[in-house]
C-alpha positions in Angstrom: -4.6 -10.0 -9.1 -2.4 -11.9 -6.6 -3.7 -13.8 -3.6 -2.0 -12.1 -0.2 -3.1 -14.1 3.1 -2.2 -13.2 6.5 -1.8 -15.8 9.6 -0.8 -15.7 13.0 -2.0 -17.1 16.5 -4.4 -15.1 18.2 -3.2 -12.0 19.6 0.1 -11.7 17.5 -1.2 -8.8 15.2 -3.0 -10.3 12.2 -5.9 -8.6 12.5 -4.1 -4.8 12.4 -1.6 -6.2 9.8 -4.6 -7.0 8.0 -6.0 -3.6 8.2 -2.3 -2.5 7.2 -2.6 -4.2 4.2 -5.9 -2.9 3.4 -5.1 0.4 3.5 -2.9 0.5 0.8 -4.7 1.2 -2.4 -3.4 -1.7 -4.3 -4.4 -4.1 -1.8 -8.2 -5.3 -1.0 -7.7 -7.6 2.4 -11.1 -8.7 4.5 -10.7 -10.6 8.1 -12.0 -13.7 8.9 -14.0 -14.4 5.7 -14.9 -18.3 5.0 -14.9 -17.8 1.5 -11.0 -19.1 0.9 -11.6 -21.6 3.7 -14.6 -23.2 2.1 -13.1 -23.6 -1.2 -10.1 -25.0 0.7 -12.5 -27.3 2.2 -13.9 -28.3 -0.6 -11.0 -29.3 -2.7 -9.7 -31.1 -0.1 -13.2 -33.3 0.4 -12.3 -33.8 -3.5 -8.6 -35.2 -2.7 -10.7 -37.6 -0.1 -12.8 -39.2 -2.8 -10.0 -39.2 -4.8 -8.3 -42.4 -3.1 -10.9 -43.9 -4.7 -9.7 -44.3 -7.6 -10.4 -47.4 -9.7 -13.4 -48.2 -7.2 -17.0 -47.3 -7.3 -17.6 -44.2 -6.2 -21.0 -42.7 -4.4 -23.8 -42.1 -7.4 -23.6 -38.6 -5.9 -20.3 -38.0 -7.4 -20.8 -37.2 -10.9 -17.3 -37.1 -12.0 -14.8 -40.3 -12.5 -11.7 -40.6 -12.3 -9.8 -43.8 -13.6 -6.3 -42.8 -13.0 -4.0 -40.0 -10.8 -3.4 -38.1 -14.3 -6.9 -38.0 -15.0 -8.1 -36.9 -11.3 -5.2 -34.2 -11.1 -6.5 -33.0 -14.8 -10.0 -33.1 -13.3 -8.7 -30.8 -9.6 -6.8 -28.3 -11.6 -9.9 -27.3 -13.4 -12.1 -27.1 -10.6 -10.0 -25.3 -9.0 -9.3 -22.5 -11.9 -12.9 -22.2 -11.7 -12.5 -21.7 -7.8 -10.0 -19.0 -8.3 -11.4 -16.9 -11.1 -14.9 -17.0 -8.6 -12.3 -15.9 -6.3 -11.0 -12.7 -8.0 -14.3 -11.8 -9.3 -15.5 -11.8 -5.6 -12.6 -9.6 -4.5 -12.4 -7.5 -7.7 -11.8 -3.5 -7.6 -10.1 -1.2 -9.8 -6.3 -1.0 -9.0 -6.0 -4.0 -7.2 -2.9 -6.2 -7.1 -3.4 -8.1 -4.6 -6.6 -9.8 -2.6 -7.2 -11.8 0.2 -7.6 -12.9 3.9 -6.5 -13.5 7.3 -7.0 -16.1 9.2 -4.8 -18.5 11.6 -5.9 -22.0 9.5 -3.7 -20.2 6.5 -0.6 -21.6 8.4 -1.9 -25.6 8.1 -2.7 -25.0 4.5 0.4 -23.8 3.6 1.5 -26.6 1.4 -2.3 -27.0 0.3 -2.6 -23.6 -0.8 -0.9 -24.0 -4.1 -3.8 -26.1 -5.7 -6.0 -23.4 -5.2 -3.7 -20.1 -5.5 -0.5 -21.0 -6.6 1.1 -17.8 -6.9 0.1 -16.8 -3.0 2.4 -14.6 -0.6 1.4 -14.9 3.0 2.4 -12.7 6.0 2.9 -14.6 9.2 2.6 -12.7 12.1 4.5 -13.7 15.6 5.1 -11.9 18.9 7.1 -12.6 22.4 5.6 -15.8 24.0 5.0 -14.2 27.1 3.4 -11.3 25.8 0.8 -13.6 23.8 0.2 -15.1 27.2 -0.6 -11.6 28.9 -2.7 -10.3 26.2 -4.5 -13.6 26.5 -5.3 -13.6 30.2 -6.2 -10.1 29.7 -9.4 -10.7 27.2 -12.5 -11.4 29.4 -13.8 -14.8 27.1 -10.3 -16.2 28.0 -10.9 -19.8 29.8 -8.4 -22.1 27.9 -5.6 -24.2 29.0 -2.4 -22.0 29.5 -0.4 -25.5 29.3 -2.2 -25.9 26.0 -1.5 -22.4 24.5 2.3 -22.4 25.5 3.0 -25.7 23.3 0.7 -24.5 20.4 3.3 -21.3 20.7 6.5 -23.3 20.7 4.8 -25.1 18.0 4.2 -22.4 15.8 7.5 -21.0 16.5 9.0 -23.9 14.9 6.9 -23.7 12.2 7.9 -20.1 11.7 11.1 -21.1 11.9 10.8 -24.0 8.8 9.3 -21.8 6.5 10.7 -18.4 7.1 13.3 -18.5 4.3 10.8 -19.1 1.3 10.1 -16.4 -1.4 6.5 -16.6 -1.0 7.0 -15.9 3.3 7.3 -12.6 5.2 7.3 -12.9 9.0 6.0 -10.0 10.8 7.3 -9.3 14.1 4.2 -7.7 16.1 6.8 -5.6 18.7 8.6 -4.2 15.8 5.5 -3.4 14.1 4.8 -1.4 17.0 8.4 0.3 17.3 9.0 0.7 13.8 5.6 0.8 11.7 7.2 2.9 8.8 10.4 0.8 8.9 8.1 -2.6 8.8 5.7 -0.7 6.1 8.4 -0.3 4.3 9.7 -4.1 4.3 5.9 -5.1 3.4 6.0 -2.6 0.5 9.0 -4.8 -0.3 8.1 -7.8 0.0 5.1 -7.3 -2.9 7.0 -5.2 -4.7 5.0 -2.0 -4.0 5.4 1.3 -3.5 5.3 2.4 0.3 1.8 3.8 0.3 0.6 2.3 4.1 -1.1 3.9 6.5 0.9 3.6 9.4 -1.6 5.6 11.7 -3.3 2.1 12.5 -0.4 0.7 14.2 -1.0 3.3 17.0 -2.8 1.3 20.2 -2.9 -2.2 18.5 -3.1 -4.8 21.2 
């Protein structure tokens, strides 16, 4: 099985591209779980400890580490382990891929790797001014509107940066809308599957 992940700011369609990719029967996708995010974690509280290297470390810590060969020996097994837990967790007959969505996919992109290395992600996006509508149109909206236009222009830059890699496909939440069999159809090409999506979910997304 392949690791598929899904990211987007809020209110860009990740959560119905999610559900998109879940309904193909090759695909197994679940929203918002911590499970891929705590092992994240994790390995990254490793890499912290790590910069200890040649010093004494907590008693707590039961590995050692004398060298960067050794400690990167020592992170590629723990995190094999990590993965296999990972597609036993997500495991059901037919599946090619597994996976997640969640906006914290984005940061980790050049993390992700350590733990799956042969990852595709879909990163959704939409009209800045329509994220802003949407926004002031959910009733536990109180944040900073100055705040959330920068993080936008800032994510559009990102989008911009990484849009070209193999591994990348950037999901445009108006032409979802527009064009759901036309954008199924790119998805289906974009992991090399047949076109088997249920395109009925698209209808009403907000």
């Amino acid at each position: 099985m392949k690791p598929l992940l899904v990211s987007g700011m809020g209110r860009t369609g990740t959560t119905i591209t999610a559900r998109l990719l879940d309904s193909h029967p090759a695909i197994h996708m679940t929203v918002e779980k911590r499970i891929i995010r705590t092992m994240l974690a994790y390995l990254r509280d490793l890499d912290m400890h790590s910069t200890r290297l040649g010093k004494t470390k907590p008693e707590k810590y039961s590995y050692t580490a004398e060298t960067v060969d050794e400690w990167l020996a020592i992170r590629k097994a723990i995190a094999a382990g990590l993965r296999k837990s990972l597609e036993c967790v997500y495991f059901k007959k037919g599946i090619q891929y597994f996976g997640d969505k969640h906006y914290s996919y984005m940061k980790e992109i050049n993390f992700l790797p350590i733990l799956l290395p042969n990852f595709k992600m879909v990163i959704t996006k939409r009209d800045k001014g329509e994220i802003i509508k949407s926004l002031l149109r959910q009733h536990w909206f109180h944040g900073d509107l100055g705040k959330i236009s920068v993080e936008i222009d800032r994510v559009n830059s990102f989008i911009e940066y990484v849009k070209d890699r193999p591994n990348i496909h950037i999901l445009t939440l108006e032409k979802l809308r527009s064009k759901p069999k036309k954008m199924a159809k790119e998805l289906a090409d974009f992991l090399e599957l047949q076109d088997k999506f249920d395109t009925k979910l698209i209808k009403g997304a907000k």
